[in-house]
C-alpha positions as CSV (number, residue, x, y, z in Angstrom):
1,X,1.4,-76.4,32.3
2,X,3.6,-73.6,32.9
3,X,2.3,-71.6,30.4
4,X,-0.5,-71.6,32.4
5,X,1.2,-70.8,35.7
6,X,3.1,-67.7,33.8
7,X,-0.8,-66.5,33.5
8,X,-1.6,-67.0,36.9
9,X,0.9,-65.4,37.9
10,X,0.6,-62.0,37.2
11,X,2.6,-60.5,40.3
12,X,5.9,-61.0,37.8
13,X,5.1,-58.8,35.3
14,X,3.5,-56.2,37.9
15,X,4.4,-52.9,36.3
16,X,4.2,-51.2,40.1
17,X,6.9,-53.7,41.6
18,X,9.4,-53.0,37.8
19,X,9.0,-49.5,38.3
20,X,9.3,-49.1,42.1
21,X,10.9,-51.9,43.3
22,X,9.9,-53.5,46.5
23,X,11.5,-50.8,49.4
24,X,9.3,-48.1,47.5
25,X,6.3,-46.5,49.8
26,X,4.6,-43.8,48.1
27,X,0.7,-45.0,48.0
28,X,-0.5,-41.6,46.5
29,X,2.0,-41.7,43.1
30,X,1.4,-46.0,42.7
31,X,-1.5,-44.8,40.3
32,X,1.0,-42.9,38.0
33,X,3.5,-44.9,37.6
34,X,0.9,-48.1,36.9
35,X,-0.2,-46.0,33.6
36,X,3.1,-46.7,32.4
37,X,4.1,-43.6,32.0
38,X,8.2,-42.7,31.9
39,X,8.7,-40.8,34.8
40,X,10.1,-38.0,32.7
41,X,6.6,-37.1,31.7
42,X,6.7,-36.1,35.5
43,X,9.1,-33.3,34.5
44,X,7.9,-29.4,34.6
45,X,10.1,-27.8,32.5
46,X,9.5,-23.7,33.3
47,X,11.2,-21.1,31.1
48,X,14.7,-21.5,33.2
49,X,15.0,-24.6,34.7
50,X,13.9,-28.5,34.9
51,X,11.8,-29.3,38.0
52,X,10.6,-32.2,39.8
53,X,8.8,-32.6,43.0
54,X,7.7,-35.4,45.3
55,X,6.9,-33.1,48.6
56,X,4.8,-34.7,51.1
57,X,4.4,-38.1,50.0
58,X,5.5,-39.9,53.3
59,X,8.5,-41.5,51.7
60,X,10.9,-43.5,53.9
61,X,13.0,-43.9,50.3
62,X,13.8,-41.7,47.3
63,X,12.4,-43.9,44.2
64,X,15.1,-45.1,42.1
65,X,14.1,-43.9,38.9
66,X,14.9,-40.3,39.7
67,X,18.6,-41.5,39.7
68,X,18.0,-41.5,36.0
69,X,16.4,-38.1,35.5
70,X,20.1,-36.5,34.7
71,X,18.2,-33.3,33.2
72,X,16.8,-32.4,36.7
73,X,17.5,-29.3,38.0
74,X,15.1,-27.8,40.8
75,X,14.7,-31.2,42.9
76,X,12.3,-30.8,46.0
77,X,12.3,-34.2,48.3
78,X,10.6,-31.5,51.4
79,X,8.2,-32.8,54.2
80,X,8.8,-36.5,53.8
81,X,10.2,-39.3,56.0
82,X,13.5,-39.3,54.0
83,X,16.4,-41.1,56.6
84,X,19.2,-41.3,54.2
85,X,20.0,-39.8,50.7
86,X,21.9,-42.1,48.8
87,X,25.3,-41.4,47.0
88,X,23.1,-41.5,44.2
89,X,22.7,-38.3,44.0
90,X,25.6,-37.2,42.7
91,X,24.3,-38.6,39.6
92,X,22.1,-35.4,39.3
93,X,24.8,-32.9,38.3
94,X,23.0,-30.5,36.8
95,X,21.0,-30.0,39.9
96,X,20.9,-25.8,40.5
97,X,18.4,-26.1,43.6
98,X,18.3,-28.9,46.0
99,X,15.5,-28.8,48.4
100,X,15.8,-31.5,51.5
101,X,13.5,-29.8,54.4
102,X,11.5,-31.4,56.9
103,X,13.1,-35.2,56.7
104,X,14.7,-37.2,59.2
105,X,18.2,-36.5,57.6
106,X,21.2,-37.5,60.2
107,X,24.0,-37.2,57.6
108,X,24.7,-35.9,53.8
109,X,26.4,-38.2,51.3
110,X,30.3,-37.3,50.4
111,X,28.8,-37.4,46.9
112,X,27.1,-34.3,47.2
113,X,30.4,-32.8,46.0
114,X,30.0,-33.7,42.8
115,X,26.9,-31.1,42.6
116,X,29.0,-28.8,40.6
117,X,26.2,-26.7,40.0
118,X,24.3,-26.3,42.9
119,X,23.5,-22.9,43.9
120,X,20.5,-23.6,46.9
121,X,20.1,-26.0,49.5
122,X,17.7,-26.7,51.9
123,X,18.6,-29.5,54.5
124,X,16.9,-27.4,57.8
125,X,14.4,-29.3,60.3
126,X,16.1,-32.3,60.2
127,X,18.3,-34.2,62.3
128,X,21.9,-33.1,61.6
129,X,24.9,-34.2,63.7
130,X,27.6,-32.7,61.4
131,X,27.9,-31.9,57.5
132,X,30.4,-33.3,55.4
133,X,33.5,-31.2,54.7
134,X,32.9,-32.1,50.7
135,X,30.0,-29.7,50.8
136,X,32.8,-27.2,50.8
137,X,33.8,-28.3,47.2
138,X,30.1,-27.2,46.0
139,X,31.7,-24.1,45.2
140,X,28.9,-22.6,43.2
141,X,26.9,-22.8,46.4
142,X,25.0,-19.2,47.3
143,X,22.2,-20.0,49.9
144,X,22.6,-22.6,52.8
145,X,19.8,-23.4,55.3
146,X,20.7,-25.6,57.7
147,X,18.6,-24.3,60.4
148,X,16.6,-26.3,63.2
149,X,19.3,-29.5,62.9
150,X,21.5,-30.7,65.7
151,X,25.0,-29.2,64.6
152,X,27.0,-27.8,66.8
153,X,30.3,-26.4,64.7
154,X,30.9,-26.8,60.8
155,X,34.2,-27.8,59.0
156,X,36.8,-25.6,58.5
157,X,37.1,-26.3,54.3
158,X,33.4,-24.2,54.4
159,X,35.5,-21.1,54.5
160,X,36.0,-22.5,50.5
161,X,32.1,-21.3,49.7
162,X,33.1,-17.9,48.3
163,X,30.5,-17.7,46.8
164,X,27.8,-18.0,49.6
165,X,25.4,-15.2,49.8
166,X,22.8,-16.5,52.4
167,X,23.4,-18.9,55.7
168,X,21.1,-19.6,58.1
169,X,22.4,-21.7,61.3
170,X,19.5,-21.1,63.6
171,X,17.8,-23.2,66.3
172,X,20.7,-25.6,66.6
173,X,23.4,-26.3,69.1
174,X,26.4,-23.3,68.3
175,X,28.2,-22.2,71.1
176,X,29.8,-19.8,68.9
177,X,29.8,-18.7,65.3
178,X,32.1,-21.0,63.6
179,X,35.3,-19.3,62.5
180,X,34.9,-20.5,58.8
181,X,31.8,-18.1,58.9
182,X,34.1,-15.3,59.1
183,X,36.0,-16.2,55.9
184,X,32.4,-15.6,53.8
185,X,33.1,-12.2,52.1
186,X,30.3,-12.6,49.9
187,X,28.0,-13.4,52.8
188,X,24.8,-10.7,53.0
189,X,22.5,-12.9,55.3
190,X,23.2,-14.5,58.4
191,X,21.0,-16.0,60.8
192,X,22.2,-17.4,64.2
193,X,19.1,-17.2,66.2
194,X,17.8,-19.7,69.3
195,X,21.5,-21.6,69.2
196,X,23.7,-21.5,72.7
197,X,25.6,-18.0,71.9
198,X,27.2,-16.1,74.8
199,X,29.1,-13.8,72.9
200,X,29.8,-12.3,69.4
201,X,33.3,-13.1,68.2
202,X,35.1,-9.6,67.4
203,X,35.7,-11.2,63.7
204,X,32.1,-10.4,63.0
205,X,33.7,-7.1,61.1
206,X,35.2,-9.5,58.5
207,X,32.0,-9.9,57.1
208,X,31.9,-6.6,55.3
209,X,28.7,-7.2,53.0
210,X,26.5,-8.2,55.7
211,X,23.1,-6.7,55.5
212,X,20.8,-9.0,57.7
213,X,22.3,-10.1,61.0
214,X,20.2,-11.9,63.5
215,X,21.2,-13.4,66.6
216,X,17.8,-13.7,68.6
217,X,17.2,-15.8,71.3
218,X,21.0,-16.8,72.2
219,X,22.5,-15.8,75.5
220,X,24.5,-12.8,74.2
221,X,26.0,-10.9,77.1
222,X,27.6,-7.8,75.1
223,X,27.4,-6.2,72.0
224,X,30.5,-5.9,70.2
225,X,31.9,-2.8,69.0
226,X,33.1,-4.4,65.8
227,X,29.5,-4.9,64.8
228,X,29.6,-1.1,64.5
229,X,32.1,-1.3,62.0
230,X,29.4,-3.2,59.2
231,X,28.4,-0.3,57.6
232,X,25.9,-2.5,54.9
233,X,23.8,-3.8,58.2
234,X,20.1,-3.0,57.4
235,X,18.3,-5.2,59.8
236,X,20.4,-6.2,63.4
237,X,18.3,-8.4,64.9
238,X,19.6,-9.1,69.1
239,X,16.2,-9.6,70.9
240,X,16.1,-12.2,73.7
241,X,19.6,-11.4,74.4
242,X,21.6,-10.3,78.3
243,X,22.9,-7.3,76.9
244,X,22.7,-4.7,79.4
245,X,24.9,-1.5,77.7
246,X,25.2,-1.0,73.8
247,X,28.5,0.7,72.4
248,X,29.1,4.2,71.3
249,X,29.7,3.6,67.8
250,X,26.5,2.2,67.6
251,X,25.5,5.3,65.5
252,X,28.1,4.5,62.9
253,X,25.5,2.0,61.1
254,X,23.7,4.9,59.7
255,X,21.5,2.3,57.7
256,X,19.6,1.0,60.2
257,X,16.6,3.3,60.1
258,X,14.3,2.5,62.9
259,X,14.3,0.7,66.4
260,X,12.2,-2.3,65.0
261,X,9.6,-4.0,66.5
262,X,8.3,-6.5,63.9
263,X,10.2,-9.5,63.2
264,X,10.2,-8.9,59.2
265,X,11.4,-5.0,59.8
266,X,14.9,-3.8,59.0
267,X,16.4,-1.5,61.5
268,X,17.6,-2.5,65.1
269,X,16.1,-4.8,67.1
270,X,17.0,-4.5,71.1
271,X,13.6,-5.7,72.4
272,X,14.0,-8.0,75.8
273,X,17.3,-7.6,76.8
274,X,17.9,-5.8,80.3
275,X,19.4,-2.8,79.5
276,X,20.5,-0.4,81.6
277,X,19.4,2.9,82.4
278,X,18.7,5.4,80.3
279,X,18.8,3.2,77.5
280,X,15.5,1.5,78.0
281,X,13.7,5.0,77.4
282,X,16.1,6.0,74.8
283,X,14.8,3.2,72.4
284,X,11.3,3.6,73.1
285,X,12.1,7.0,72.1
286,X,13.2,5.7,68.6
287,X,16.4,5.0,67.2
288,X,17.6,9.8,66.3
289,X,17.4,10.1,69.9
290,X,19.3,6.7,71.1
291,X,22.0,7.5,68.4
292,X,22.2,11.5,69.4
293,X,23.1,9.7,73.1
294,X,25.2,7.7,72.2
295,X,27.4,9.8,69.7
296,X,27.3,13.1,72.6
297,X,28.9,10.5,75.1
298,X,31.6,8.9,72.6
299,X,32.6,12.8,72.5
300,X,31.8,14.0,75.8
């Protein structure tokens, strides 16, 4: 008698439920996993690291197997309906690249310290309210995007990444740059654009390796002289701005080489700002004659 109801039964030895469990929703990988196979033989192991990808599965949870796969180290959870990421993950220390984009993401786990060797992360267009000061102990960290989130400052211990290369805050609620920013010395991209800027904090000059500066989009009433002083700055990027004068020592950052109109140019970007007169024909007349201006009336 029960040997026959172990038979009928088949829904306890369902290979889908032992290798899922019951909160997993990922229709399109249920075939996979019902081979049997160990989800290692998911791994794509490329000439430098150990990759694995679940991106666009509509996910509401991270399967728990992965918790297991210790050897992972590109990890990309983008484009699903992801609401929390367990502490779990700071079981995956080897992880080098962590990508996180388009979930519904409100926090990161404290555990994410304990990625020792992550160098990327992608956590932008999702729904950020702060980020955990123990990212700060990634210290190996050297691109950040936390763009289109909900964050409005960072914590102070970020002035620890001395290491970070690349940071991108865009589309999200900064009245001002955060004054950890300015402790980045490493820091050669920065991207502040469409946040709630009014003004560009005079510390800007700290950031002495900065190449790519953009600030589009914000409310930006002047342009601060210490920006002149970034001699690296390739691409400046202050369209959609309310700047209405720029600063004589604007023609000290001799490596701008053009008055840029495309987006993906280097060079200075001015576009849509109401500038006063003469400078309006100035830049249409390219970025020689706006500099020859500007440098005949510092001396003038």
């Amino acid at each position: 008698m029960g040997a026959r109801q172990s038979r009928a039964n088949p829904k306890d030895k369902d290979p889908k439920k032992m290798l899922l469990g019951r909160r997993q929703r990922f229709s399109s990988w249920d075939d996979t996993l019902l081979l049997g196979k160990d989800p290692r033989s998911l791994l794509k192991r490329g000439m430098r690291h150990v990759s694995f990808s679940l991106v666009t599965k509509g996910m509401t949870d991270i399967p728990d197997f992965l918790w297991g796969l210790s050897e992972v180290q590109k990890l990309n959870l983008s484009h699903n309906q992801l609401r929390i990421l367990p502490p779990e993950v700071g079981k995956l220390t080897h992880i080098v690249v962590l990508n996180l984009c388009g979930n519904c993401l409100k926090s990161l786990p404290r555990e994410i310290s304990l990625l020792q060797s992550l160098k990327v992360l992608f956590v932008n267009m999702n729904c950020l309210t702060e980020v955990p000061a123990e990212l700060s102990l990634c210290r190996s960290l050297e691109v950040l995007s936390l763009s289109h989130n909900c964050l409005s400052q960072l914590p102070a211990s970020f002035s620890d990444l001395s290491r970070l290369k690349k940071l991108n805050l865009s589309n999200n609620y900064f009245a001002h740059i955060p004054i950890c920013v300015f402790s980045l010395k490493e820091l050669d991209f920065l991207h502040v654009g469409s946040n709630r800027l009014e003004n560009i904090a005079e510390s800007i000059q700290c950031l002495a390796s900065l190449q790519i500066f953009i600030a589009e989009s914000n409310n930006i009433h002047s342009f601060p002289r210490s920006l002149c002083l970034i001699a690296s700055l390739e691409l400046l990027n202050l369209n959609n701005n309310d700047i209405q004068t720029l600063p004589e020592e604007l023609y000290l950052l001799n490596r701008l080489a053009r008055i840029a109109w495309n987006p993906m140019d280097k060079g200075l970007h001015i576009s849509h700002n109401p500038l006063s007169k003469p400078l309006p024909e100035l830049v249409e007349g390219g970025l020689e004659m706006l500099f020859s201006y500007l440098k005949d009336k510092k001396h003038s």
